[in-house]
Structure formats: C-alpha cells, structure tokens
C-alpha positions as CSV (number, residue, x, y, z in Angstrom):
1,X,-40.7,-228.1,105.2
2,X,-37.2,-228.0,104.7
3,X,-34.7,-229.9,105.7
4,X,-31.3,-228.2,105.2
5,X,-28.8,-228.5,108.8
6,X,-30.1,-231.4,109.4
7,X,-32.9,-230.8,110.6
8,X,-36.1,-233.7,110.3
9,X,-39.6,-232.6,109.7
10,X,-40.5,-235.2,112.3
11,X,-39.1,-233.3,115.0
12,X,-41.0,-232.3,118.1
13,X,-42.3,-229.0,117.9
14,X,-43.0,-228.6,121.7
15,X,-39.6,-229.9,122.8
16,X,-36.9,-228.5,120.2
17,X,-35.0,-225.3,121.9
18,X,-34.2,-222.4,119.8
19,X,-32.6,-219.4,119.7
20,X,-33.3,-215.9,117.3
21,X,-31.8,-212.6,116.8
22,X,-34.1,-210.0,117.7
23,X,-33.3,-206.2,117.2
24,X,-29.5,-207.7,117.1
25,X,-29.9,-209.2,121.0
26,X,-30.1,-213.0,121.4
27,X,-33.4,-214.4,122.4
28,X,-34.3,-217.5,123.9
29,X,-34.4,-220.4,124.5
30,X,-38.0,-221.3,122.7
31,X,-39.6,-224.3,121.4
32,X,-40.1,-224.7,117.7
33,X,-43.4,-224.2,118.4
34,X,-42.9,-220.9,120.0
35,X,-40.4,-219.8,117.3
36,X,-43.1,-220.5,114.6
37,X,-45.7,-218.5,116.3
38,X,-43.4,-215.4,116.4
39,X,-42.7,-216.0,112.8
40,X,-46.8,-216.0,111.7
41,X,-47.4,-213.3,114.0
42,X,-44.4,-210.7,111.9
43,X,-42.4,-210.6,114.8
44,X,-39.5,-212.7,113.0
45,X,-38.9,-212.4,109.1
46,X,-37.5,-215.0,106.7
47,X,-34.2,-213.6,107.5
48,X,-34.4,-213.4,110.9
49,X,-31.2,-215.3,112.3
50,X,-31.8,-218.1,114.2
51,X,-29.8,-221.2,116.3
52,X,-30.4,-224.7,117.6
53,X,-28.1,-227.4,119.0
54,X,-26.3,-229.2,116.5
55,X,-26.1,-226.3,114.0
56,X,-22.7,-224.7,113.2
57,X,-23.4,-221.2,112.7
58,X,-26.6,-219.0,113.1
59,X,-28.9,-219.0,110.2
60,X,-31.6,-217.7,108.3
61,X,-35.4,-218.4,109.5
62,X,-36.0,-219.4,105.9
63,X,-33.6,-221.9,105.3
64,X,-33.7,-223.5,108.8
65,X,-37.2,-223.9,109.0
66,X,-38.4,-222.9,105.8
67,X,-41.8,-220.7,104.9
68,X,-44.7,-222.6,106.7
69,X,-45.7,-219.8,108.8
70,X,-49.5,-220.9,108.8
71,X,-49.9,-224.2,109.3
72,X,-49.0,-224.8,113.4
73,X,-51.2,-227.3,115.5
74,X,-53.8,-225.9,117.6
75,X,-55.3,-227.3,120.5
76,X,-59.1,-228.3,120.5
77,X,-61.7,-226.1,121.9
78,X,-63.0,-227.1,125.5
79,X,-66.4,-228.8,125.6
80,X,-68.8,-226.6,127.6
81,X,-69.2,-229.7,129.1
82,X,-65.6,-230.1,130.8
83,X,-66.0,-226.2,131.9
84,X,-69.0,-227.2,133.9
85,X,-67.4,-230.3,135.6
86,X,-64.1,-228.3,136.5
87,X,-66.4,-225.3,137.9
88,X,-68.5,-228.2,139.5
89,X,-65.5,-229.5,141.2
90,X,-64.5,-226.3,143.1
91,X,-65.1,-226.5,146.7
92,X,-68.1,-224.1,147.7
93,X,-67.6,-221.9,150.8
94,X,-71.0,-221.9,152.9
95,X,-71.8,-218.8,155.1
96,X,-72.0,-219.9,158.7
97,X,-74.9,-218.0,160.9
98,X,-72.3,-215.7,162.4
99,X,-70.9,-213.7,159.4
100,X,-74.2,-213.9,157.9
101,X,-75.2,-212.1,161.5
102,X,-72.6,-209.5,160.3
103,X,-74.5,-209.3,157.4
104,X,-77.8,-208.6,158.7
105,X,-77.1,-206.1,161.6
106,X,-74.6,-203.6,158.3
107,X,-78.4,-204.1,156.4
108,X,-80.2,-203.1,159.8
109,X,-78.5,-200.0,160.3
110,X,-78.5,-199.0,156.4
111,X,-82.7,-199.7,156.7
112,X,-83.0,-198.1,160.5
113,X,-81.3,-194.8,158.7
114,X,-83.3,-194.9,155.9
115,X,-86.3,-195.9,157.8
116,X,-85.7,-192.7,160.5
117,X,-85.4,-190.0,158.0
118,X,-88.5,-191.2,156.3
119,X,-90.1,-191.2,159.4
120,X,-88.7,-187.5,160.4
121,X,-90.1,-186.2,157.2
122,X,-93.7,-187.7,157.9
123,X,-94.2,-186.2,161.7
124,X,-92.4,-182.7,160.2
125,X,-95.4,-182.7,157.9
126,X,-97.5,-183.8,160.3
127,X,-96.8,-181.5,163.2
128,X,-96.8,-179.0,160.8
129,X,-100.5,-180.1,159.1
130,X,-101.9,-180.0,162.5
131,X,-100.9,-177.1,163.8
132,X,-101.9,-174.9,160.6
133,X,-105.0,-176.8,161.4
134,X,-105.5,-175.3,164.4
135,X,-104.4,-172.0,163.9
136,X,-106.7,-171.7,161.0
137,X,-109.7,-173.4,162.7
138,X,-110.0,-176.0,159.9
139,X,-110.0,-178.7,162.5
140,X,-109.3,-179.7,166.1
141,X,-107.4,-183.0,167.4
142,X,-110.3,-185.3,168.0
143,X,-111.4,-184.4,164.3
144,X,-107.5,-184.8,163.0
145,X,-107.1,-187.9,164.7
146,X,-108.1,-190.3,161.9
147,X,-106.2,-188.9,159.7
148,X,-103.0,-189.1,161.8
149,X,-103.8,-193.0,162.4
150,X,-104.7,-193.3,158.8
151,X,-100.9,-191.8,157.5
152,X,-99.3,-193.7,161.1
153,X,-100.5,-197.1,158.9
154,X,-99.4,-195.1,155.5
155,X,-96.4,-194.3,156.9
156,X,-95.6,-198.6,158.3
157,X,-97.2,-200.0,154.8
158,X,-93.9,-197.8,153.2
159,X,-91.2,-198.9,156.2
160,X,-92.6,-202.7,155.1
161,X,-92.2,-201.7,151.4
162,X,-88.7,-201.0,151.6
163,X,-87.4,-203.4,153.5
164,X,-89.2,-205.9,151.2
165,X,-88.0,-204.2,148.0
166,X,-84.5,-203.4,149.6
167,X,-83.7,-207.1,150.1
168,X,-85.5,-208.4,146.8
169,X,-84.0,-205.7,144.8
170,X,-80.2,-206.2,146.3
171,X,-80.6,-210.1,145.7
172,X,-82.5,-210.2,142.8
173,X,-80.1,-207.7,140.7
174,X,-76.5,-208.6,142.5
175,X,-77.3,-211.8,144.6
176,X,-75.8,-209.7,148.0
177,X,-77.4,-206.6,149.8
178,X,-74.9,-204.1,150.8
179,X,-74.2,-206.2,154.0
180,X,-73.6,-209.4,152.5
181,X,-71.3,-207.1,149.5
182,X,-69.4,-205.9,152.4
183,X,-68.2,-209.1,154.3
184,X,-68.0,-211.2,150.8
185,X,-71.3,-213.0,150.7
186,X,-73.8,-213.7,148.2
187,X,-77.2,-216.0,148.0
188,X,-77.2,-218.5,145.3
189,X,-79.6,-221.2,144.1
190,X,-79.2,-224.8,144.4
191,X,-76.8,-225.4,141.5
192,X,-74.5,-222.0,142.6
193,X,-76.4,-218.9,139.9
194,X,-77.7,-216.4,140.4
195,X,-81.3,-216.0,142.0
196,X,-83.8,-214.4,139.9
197,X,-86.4,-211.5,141.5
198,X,-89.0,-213.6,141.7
199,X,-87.4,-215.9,144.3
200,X,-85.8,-212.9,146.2
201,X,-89.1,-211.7,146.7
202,X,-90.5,-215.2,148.4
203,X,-87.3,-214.9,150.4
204,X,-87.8,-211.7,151.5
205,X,-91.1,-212.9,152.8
206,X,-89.6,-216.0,154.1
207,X,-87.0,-214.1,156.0
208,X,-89.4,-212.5,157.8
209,X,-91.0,-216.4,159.0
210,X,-87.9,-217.2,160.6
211,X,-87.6,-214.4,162.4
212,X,-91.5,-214.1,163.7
213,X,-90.8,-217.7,165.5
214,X,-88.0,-215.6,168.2
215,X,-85.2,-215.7,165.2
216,X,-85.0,-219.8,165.6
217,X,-85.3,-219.6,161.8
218,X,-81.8,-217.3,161.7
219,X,-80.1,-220.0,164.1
220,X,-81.1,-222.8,162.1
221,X,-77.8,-222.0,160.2
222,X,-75.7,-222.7,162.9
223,X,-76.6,-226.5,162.5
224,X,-77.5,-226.7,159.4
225,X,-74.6,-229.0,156.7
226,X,-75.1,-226.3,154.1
227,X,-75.3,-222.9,156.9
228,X,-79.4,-223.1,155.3
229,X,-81.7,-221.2,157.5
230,X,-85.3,-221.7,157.3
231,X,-85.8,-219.3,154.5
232,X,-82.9,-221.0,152.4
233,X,-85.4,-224.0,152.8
234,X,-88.0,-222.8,152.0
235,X,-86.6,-221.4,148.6
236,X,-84.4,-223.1,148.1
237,X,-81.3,-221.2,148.2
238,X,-77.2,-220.7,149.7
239,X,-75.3,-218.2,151.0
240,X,-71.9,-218.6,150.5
241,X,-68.3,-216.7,149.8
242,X,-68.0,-215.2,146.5
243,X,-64.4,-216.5,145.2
C-alpha cells in the first residue's frame, strides 16, 4: 500500500473520513473503507481526486491510497446457528379466543355460502327429477322417497367434505384459512413452522371435538397461557400473529 501524504498502512479503515470528486461534485464524508469499495466496484478510477484531514491539496486515488482495489476485509458469514437463536428470541404473539372468534364466524359465512348454493343446486335437480317423474309416470313419491333420502345423506357426506378439506387445505398449504388471512393469524407447530397436511387434517377433525362438547373446547383459549384450545392440544399446534 502506499504511503505518500503521510498516510500509514496501519490506519483504521472503518474510522478514517474521506472525501472524492465525483462527476466534478464533492462527495462525502466516507470511511476508507467505504472509499475502497467504490474504487473495486468502478465507481472511482485511479485518478479519481480525493481528500482527507491532514492532506494539503486534493489528490489522486492512486497515489493516496494506491492500487489495492481487491483485497478489503469482509465480515464472516452468520452461523445458521446464530440465525436460529435471534429468530428464537422474538417475542411470539398468541391469538386470544376472541380474534380467533373473528376468525371462525369470516370462515362460517364463506362455508354457509358455499354450502347454500351447493345445496340450491341439489333440491333444483331434485324438484326437477321428481316432477318429470311424475309427469312421465316413471315413479310416484312413496317409490322416489329412497332416493331423495339416499342423495339428502349424499348431499351432508359433500357439506362434511368441504368443510373438512376447506380447513385442511387452507392450513395445510398457507397455515391460515381466509378468516385467519383476514385478521393476521396463522396456526403453527410447536417450534413456530409451518403445519404439514397431515396434521391439518387431525385438526380439522379435532376442531370439530371441541365444538361437539357445547364449544368448551373453543373457550379453552380464553385461559389457556399459550390461547391453545382443545384441538391445539390435541395436535399440538399455535395460533398466533404473523409479524
């Protein structure tokens, strides 16, 4: 390195303060530091003009800090490990029972809509089935009858179907169903990932335990030190803010 104004080799990088001449305008003040990187990235030539304390006049890049653009200390890579702790340390944000009720009642009407114009479609077609019947003398009521109850269980099999696969889709694929997406929720596991489909599936099951025993399951949140209601117990899972 050279060493013409007076400048040492043993200098701090980080602390020196420099000026340069960019485009003829003054820039600065940088650190040496600083002033190399713009030099190795082409921003500043050899002849660029530059200016420290204790210089008398403005010099070339070149003969103030000489031709080492390459060699400028680079800080270590972060251990994975460290990344974890620091992510470890941030406070988590539990969802308490009432936003989660928020929630739940967005995801009720999104399913009862759903649900109802499924359920239109099915007595359209059956209205309409059994009156051609009729009209045609294929059948008569008592002889239709079985049918009707037969696509009535159809028709509750499919409402159960996608609830269950609304809920395990949803949480499986983006941790939140549209309700939870909507007031900045999400279910995680234990350790804060993502849950995989096969344990929003059990949950989606589960779900429906805590609300079978008059929703004490749901309220179980409410007292809960992590906001866990039964079916976070069960599999072992949060709900909390998304940062």
């Amino acid at each position: 390195m050279a060493e013409s104004n007076g400048i040492s080799p043993s200098r701090n990088v980080f602390i020196m303060k420099w000026f340069y001449v960019e485009n003829g305008v003054q820039q600065g003040p940088v650190t040496e530091y600083e002033l190399r990187s713009l030099r190795s990235s082409g921003k500043l030539t050899s002849s660029s003009l530059v200016w420290r304390d204790g210089m008398e006049d403005w010099a070339p890049y070149d003969q103030s800090l000489g031709e080492e653009t390459e060699v400028l200390p680079t800080p270590p890579t972060i251990a994975s490990e460290v990344t974890v702790d620091l992510q470890a340390d941030q406070p988590i944000r539990y969802a308490g029972f009432w936003i989660r009720a928020g929630a739940k009642i967005i995801d009720g009407f999104i399913l009862g809509a759903l649900q109802m114009m499924i359920a239109m479609v099915f007595a359209i077609v059956a209205g309409v089935s059994g009156a051609i019947a009729e009209s045609t003398g294929s059948g008569n009521a008592e002889e239709l009858s079985p049918l009707f109850v037969v696509g009535y269980l159809l028709l509750w099999i499919l409402m159960f179907a996608i609830s269950i696969g609304y809920t395990t889709f949803f949480h499986g694929r983006y941790g939140a169903t549209w309700g939870k997406m909507a007031l900045g929720i999400k279910v995680v596991s234990p350790t804060g990932e993502s849950i995989n489909y096969m344990r929003a599936f059990g949950r989606a099951f589960a779900e429906m335990l805590s609300g079978i025993i008059i929703y004490i399951g749901y309220i179980m949140a409410g007292f809960d030190s992590e906001k866990r209601s039964l079916h976070d117990l069960i599999c072992e899972t949060r709900v909390i803010y998304k940062k």
